[in-house]
Backbone and ligand atoms as CSV (ligand in chain L), in Angstrom:
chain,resi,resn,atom,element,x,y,z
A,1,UNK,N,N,-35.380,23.805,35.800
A,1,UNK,CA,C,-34.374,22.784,35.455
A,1,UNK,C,C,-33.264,22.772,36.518
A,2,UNK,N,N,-32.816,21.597,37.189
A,2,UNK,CA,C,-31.798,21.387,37.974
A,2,UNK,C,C,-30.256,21.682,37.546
A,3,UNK,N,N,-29.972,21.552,38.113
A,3,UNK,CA,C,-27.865,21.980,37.680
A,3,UNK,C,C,-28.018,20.831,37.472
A,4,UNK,N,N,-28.591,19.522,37.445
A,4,UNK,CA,C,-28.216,18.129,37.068
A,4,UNK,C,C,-28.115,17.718,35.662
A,5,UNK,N,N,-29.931,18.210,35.385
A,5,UNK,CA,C,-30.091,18.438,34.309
A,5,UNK,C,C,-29.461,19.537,32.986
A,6,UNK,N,N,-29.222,20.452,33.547
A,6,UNK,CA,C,-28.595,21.158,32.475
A,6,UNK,C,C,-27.001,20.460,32.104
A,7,UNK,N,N,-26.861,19.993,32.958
A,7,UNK,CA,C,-25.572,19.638,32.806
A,7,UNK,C,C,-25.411,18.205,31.893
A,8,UNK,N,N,-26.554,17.571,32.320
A,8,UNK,CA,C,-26.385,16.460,31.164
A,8,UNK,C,C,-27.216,16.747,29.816
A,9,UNK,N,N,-28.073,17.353,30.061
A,9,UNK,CA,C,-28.687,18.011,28.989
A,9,UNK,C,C,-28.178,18.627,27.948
A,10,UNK,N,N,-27.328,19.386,28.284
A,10,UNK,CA,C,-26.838,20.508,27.538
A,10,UNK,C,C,-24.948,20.718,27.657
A,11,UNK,N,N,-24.566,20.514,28.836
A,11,UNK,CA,C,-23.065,20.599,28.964
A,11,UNK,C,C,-21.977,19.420,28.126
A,12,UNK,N,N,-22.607,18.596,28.886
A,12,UNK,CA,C,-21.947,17.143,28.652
A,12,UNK,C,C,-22.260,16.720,27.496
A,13,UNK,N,N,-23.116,16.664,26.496
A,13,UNK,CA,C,-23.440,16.476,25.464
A,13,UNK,C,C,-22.465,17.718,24.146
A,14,UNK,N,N,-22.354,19.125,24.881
A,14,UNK,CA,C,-21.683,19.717,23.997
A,14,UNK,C,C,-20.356,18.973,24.057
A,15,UNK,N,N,-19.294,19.061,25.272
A,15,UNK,CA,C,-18.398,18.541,25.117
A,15,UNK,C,C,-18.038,17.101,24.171
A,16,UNK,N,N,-19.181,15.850,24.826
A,16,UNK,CA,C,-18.684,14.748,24.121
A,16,UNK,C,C,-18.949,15.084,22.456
A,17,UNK,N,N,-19.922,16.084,22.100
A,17,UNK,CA,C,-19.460,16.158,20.510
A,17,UNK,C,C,-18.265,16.782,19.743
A,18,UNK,N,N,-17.844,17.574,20.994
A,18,UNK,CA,C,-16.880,18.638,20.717
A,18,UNK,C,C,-15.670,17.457,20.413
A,19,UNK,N,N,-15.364,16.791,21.475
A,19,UNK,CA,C,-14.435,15.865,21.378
A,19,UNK,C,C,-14.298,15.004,20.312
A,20,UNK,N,N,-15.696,14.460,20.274
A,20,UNK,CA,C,-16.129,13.490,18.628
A,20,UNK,C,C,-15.041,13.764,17.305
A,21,UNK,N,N,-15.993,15.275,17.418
A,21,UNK,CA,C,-15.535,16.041,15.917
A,21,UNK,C,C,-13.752,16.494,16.092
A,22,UNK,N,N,-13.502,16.891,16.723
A,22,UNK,CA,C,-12.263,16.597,16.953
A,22,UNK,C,C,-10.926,15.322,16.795
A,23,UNK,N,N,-11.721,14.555,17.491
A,23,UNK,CA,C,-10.748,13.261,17.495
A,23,UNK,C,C,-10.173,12.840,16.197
A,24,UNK,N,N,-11.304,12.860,14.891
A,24,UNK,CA,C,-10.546,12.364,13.994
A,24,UNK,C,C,-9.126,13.170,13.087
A,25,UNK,N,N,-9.515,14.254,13.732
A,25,UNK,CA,C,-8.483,15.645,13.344
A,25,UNK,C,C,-6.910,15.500,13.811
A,26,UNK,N,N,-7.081,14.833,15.275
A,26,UNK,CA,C,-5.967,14.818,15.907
A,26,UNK,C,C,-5.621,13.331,15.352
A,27,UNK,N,N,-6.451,11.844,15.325
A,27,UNK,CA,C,-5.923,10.932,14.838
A,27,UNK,C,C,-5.298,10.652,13.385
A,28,UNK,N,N,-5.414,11.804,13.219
A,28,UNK,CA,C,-5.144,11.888,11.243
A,28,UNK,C,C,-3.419,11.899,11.582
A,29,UNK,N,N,-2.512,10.864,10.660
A,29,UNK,CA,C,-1.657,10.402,10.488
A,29,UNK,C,C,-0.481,12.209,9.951
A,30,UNK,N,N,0.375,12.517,10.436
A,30,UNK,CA,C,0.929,13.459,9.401
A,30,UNK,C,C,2.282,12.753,8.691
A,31,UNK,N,N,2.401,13.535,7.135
A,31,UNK,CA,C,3.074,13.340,6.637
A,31,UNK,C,C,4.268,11.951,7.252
A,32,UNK,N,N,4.916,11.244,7.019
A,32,UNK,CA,C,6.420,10.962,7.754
A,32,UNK,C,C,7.548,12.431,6.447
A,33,UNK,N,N,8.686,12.275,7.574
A,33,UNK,CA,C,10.040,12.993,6.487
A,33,UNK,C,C,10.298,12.431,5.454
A,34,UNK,N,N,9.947,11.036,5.204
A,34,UNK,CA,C,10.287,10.507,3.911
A,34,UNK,C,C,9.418,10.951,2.974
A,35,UNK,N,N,7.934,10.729,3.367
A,35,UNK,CA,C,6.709,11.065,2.345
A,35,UNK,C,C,7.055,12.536,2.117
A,36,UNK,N,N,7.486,13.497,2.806
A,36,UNK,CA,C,7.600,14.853,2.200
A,36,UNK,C,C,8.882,15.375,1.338
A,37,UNK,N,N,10.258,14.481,1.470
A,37,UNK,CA,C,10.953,14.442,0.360
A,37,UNK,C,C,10.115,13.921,-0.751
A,38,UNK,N,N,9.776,12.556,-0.645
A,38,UNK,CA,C,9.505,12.557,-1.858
A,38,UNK,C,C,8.327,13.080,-2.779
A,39,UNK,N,N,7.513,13.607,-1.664
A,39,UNK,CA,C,6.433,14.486,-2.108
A,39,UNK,C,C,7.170,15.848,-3.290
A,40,UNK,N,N,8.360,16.231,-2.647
A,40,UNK,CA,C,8.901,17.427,-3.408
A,40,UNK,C,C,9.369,16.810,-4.851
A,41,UNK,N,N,10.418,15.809,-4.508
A,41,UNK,CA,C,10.548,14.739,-5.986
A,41,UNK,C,C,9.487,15.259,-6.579
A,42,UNK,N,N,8.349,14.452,-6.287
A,42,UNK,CA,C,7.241,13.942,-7.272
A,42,UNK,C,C,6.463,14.987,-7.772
A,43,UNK,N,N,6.817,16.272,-7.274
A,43,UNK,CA,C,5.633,17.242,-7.637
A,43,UNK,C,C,6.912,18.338,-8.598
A,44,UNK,N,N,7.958,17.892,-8.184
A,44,UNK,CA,C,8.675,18.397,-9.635
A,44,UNK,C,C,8.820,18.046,-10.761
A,45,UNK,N,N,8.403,16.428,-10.719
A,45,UNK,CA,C,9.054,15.923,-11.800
A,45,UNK,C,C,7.954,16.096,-12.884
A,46,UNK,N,N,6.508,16.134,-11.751
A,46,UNK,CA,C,5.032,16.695,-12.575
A,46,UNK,C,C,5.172,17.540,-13.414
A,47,UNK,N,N,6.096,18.807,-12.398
A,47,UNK,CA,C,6.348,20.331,-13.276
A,47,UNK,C,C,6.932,19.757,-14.744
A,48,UNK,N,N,7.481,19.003,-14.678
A,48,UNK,CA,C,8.472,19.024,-16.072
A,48,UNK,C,C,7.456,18.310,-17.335
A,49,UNK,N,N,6.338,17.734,-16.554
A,49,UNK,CA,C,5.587,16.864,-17.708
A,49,UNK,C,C,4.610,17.881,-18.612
A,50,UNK,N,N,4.423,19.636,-17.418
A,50,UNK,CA,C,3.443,20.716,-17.829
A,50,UNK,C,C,4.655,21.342,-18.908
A,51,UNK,N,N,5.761,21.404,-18.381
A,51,UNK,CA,C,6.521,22.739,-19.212
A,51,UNK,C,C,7.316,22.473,-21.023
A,52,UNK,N,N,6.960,23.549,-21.259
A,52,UNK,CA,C,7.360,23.803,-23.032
A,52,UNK,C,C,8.516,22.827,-23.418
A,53,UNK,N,N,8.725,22.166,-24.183
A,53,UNK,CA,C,9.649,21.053,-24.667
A,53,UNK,C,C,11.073,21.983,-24.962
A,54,UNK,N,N,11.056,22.957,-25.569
A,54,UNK,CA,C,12.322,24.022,-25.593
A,54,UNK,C,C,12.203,25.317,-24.225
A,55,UNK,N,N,11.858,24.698,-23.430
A,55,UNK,CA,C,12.125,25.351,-21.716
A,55,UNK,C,C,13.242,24.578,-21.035
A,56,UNK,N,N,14.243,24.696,-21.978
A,56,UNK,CA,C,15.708,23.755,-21.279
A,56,UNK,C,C,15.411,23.951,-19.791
A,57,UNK,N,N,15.928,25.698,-19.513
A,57,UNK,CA,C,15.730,26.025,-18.293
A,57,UNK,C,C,15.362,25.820,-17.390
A,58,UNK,N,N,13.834,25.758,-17.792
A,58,UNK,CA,C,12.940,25.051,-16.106
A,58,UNK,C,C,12.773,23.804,-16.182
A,59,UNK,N,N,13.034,22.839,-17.169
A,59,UNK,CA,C,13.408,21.630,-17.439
A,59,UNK,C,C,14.705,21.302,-16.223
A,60,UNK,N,N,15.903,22.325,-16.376
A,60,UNK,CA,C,17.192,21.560,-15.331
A,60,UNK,C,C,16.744,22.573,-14.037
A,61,UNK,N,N,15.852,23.163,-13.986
A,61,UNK,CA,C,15.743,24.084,-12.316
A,61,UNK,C,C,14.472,22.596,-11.953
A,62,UNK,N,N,13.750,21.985,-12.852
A,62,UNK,CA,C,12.699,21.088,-11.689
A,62,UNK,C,C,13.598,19.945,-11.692
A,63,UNK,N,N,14.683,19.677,-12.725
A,63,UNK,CA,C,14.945,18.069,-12.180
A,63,UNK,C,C,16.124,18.482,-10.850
A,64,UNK,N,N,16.612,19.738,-10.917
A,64,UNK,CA,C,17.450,19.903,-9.748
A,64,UNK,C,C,16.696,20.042,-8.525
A,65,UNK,N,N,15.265,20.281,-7.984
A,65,UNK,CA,C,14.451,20.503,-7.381
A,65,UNK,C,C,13.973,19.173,-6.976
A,66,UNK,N,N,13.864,18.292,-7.572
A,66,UNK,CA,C,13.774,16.642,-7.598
A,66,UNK,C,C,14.673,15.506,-7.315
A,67,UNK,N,N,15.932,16.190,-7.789
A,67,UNK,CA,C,17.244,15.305,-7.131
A,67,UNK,C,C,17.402,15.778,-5.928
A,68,UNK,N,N,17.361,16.990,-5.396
A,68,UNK,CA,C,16.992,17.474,-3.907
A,68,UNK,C,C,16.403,16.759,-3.299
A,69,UNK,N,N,15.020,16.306,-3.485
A,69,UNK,CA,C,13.992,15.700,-2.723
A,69,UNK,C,C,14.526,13.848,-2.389
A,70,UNK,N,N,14.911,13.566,-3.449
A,70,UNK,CA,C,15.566,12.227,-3.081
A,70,UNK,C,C,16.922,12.467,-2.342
A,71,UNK,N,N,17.720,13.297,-2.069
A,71,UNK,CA,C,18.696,13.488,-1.681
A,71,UNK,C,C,18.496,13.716,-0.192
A,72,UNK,N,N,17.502,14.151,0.161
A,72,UNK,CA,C,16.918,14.496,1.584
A,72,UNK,C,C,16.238,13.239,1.853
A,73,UNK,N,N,15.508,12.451,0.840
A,73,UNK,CA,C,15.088,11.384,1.567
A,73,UNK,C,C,16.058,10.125,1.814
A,74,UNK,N,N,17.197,9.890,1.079
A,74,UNK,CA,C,18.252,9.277,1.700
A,74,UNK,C,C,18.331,9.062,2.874
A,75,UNK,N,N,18.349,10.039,3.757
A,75,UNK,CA,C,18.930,9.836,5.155
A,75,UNK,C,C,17.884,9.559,5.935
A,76,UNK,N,N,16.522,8.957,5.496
A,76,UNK,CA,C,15.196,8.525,6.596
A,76,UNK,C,C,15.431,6.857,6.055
A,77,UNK,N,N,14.736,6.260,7.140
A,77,UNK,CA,C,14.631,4.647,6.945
A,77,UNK,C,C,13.045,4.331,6.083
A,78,UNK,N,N,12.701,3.706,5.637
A,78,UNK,CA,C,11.107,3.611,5.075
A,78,UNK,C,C,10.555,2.620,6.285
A,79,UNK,N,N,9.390,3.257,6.612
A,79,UNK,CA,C,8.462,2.399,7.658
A,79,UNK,C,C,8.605,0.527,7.766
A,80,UNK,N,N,8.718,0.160,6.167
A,80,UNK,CA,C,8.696,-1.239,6.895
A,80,UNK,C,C,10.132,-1.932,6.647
A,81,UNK,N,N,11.041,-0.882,6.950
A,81,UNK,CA,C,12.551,-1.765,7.012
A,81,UNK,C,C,12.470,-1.047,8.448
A,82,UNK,N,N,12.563,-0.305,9.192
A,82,UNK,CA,C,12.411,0.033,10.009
A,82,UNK,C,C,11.440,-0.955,11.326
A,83,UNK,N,N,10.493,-1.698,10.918
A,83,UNK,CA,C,9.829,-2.426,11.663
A,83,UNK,C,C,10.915,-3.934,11.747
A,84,UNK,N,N,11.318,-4.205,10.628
A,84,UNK,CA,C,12.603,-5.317,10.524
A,84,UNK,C,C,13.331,-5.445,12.462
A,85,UNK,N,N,13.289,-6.483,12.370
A,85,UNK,CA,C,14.232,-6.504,13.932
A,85,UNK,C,C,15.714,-6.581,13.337
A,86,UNK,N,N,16.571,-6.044,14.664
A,86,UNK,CA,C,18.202,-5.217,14.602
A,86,UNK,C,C,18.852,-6.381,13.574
A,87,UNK,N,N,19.244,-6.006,13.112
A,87,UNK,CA,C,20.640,-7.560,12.391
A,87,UNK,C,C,20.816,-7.551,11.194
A,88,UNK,N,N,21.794,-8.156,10.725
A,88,UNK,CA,C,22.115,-8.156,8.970
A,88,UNK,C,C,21.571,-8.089,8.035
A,89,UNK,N,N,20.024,-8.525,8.200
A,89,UNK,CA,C,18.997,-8.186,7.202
A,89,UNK,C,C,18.475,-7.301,7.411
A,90,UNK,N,N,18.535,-6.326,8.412
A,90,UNK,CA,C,18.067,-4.839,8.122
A,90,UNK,C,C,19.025,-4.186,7.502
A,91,UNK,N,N,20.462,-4.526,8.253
A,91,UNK,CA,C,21.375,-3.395,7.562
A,91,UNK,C,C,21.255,-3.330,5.986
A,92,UNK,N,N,21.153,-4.697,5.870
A,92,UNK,CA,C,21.363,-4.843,4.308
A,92,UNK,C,C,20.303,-4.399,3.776
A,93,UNK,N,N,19.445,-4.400,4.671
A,93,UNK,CA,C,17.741,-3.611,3.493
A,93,UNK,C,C,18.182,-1.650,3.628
A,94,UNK,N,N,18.565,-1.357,4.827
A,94,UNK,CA,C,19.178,-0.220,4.600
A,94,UNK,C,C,19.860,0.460,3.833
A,95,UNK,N,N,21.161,-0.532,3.519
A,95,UNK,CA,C,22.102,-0.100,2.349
A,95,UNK,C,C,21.656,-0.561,0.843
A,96,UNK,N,N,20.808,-1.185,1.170
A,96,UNK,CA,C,20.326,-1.332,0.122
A,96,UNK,C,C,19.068,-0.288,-1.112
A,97,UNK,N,N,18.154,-0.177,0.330
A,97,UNK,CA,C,17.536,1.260,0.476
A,97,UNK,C,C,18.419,2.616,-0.229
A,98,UNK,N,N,19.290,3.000,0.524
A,98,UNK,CA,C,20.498,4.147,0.012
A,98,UNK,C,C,20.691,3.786,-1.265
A,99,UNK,N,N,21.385,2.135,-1.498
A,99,UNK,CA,C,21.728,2.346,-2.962
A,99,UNK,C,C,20.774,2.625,-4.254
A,100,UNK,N,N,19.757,2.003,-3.987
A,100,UNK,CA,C,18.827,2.213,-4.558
A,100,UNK,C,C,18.143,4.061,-4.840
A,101,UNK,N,N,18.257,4.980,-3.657
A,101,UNK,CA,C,18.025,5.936,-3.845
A,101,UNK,C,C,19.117,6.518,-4.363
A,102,UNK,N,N,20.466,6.300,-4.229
A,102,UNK,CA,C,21.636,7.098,-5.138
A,102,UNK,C,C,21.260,6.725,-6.496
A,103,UNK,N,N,20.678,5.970,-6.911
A,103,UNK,CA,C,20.550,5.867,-8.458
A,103,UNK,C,C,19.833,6.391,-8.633
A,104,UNK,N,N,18.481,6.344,-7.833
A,104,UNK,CA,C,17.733,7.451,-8.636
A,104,UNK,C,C,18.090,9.016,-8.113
A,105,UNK,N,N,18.594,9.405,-7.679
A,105,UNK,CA,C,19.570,10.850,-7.269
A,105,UNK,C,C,20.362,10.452,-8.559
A,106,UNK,N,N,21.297,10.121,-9.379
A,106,UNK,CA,C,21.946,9.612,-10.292
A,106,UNK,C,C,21.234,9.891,-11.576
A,107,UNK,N,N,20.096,9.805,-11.580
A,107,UNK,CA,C,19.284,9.311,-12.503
A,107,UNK,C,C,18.896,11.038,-13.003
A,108,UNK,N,N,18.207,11.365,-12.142
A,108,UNK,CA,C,17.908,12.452,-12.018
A,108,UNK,C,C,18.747,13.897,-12.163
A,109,UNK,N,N,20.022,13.813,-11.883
A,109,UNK,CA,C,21.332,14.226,-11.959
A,109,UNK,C,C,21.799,14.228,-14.048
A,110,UNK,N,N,21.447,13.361,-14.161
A,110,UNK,CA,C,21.631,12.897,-15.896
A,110,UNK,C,C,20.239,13.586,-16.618
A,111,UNK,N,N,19.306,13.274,-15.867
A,111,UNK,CA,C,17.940,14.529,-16.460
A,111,UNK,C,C,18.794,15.783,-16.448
A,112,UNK,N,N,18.726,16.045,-15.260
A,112,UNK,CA,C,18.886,17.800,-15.334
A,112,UNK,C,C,20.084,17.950,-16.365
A,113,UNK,N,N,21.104,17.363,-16.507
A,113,UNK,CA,C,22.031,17.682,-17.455
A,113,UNK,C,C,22.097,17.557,-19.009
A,114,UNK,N,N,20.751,16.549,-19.083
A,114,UNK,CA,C,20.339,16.764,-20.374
A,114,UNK,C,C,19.443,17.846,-21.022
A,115,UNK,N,N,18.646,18.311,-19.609
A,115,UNK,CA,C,17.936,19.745,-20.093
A,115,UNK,C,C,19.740,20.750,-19.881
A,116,UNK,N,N,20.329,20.560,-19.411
A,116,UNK,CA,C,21.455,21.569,-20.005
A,116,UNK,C,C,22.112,21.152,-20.847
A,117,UNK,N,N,22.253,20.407,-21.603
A,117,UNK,CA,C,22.194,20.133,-23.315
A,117,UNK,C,C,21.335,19.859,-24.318
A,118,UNK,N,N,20.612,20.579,-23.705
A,118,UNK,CA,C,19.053,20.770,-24.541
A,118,UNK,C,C,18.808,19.807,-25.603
A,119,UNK,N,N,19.080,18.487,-25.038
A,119,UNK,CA,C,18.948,17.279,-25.865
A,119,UNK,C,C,18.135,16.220,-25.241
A,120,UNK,N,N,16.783,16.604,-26.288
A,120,UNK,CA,C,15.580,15.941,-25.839
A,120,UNK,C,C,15.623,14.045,-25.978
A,121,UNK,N,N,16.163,13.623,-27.056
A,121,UNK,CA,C,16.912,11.986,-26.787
A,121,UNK,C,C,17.335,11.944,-25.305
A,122,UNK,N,N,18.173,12.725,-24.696
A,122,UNK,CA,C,19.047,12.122,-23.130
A,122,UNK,C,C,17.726,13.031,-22.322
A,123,UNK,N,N,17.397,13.870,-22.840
A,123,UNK,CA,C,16.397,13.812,-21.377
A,123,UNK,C,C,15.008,12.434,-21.629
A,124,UNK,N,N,14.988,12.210,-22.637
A,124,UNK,CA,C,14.176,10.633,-22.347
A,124,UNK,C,C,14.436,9.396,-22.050
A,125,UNK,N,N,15.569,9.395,-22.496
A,125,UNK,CA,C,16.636,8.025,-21.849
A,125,UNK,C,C,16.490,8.058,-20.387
A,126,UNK,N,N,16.782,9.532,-20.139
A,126,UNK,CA,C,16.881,9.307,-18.553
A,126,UNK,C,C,15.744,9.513,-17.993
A,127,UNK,N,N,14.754,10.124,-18.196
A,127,UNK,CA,C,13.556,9.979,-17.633
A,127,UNK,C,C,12.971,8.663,-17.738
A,128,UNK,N,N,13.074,7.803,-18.718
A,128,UNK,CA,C,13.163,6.405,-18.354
A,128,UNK,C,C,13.414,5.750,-16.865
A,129,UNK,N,N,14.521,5.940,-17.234
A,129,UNK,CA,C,15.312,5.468,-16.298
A,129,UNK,C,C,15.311,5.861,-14.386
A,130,UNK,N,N,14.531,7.144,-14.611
A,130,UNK,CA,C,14.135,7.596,-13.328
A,130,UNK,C,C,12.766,7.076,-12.956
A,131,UNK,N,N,12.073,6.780,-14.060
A,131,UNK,CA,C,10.630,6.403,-13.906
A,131,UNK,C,C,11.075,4.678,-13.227
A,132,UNK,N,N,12.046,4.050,-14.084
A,132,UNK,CA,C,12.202,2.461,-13.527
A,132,UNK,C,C,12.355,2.604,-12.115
A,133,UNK,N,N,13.873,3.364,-11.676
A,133,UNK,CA,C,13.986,3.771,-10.520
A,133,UNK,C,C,13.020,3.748,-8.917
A,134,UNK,N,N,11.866,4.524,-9.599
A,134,UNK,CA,C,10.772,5.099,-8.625
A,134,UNK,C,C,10.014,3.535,-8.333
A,135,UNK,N,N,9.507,2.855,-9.860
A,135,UNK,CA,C,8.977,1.414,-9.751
A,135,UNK,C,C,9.484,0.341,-8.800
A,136,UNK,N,N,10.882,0.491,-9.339
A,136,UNK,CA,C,11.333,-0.771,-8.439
A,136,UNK,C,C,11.782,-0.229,-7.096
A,137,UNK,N,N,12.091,1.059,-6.539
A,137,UNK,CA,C,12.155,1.307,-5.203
A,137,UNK,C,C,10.733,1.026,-4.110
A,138,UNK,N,N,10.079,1.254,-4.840
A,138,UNK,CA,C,8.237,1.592,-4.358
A,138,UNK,C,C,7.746,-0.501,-4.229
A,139,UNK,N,N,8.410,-1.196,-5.157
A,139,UNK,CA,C,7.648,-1.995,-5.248
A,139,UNK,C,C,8.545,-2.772,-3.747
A,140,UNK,N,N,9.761,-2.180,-3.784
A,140,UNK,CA,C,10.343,-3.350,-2.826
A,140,UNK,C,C,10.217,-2.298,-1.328
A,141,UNK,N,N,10.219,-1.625,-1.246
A,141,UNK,CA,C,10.032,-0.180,0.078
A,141,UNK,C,C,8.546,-0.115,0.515
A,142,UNK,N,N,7.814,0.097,-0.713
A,142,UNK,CA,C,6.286,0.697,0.184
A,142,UNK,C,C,5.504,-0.978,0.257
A,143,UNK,N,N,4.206,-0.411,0.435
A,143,UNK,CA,C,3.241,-1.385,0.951
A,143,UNK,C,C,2.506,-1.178,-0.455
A,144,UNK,N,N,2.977,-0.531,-1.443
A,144,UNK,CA,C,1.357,-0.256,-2.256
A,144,UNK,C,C,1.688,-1.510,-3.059
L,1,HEM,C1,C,11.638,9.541,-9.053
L,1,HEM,C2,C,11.685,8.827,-7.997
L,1,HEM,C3,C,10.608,8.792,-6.949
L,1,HEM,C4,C,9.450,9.502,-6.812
L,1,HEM,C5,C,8.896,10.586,-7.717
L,1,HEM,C6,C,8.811,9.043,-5.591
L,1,HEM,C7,C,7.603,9.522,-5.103
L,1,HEM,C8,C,7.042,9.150,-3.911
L,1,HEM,C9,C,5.824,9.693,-3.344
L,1,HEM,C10,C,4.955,10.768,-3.997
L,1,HEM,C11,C,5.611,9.093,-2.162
L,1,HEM,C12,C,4.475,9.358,-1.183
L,1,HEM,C13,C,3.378,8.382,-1.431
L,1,HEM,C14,C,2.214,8.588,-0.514
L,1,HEM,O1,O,1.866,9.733,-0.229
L,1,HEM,O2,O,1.648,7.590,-0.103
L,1,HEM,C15,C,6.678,8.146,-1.951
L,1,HEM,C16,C,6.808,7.341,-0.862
L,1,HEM,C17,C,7.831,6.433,-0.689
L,1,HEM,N1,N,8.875,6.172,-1.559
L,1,HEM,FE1,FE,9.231,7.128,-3.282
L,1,HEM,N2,N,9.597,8.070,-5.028
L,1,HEM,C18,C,10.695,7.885,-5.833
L,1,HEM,C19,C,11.728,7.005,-5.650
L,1,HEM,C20,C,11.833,6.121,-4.604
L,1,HEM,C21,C,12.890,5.163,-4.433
L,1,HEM,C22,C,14.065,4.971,-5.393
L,1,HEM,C23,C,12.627,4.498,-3.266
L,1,HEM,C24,C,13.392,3.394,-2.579
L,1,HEM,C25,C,14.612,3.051,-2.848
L,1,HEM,C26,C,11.403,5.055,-2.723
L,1,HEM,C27,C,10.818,4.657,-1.539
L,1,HEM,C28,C,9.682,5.204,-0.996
L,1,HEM,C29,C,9.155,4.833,0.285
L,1,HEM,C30,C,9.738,3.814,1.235
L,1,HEM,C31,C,7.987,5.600,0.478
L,1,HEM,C32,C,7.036,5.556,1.682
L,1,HEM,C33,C,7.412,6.692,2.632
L,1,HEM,C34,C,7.080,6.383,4.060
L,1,HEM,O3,O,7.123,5.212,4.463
L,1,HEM,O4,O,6.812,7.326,4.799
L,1,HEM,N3,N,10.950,6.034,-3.561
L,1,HEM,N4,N,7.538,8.207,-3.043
């Protein structure tokens, strides 16, 4: 066998698969900072749907763990206000953006304080109210 042949035979063929199997690894999208605040939100607020109805406690440690996560995502833009060109209708989708996330930071803020008055009425009022929150931010912010 020639150095020609081995080389297309056997070299060049490992590489271009090597690369193959690879590529889609490296083209895989990661997280943005927004998706991982609210990833933390959302996987606390889960915790609270698993835990004991008289677990005041870990009731106000996950909604404080959750107002965190929106509190960190405040300060990122969402992908498609961000694509918006410069001018008054971005700013305003911006501040609008913020206001919208202070309520539900707000919202969430009134959870946790109802698991510290271990009063299951205000922690459903407000879990309501955090659930609307998430709806109407998502419906006017994301793509889904
Ligand atoms: C309790 C409240 C909320 C929860 C639990 C929550 C949860 C989530 C989750 C899990 C994702 C990631 C989705 C994915 O992986 O595709 C996400 C993305 C997103 N959420 Fe929320 N969310 C909440 C409130 C809000 C609010 C109030 C807004 C807007 C004012 C908002 C705007 C967005 C945006 C723009 C994205 C896309 C992130 C990106 O573009 O990278 N969310 N949210």
């Amino acid at each position: 066998m020639t150095k020609y042949t081995l080389f297309t035979r056997f070299v060049l063929p490992f590489f271009i698969g090597t690369f193959a199997v690879s590529l889609p690894v490296s083209a895989e999208e990661e997280d943005s900072p927004l998706t991982v605040a609210m990833d933390q939100t959302s996987s606390a607020l889960k915790k609270l749907r698993k835990i004991a109805k008289d677990d005041w406690a870990s009731g106000a440690k996950e909604a404080r763990i959750a107002a965190d996560g929106i509190r960190k995502g405040m300060k990122f833009i969402p992908a498609i206000v961000e694509l918006m060109p410069d001018g008054k209708d971005k700013d305003k989708a911006i501040a609008d953006y913020r206001m919208m996330m202070g309520l539900s930071y707000a919202a969430i803020c009134e959870l946790e304080l109802a698991y510290l008055e271990e009063d299951q009425n205000k922690v459903d009022a407000a879990s309501k109210k955090v659930k609307g929150g998430k709806k109407e931010g998502h419906k006017k912010y994301t793509d889904d």
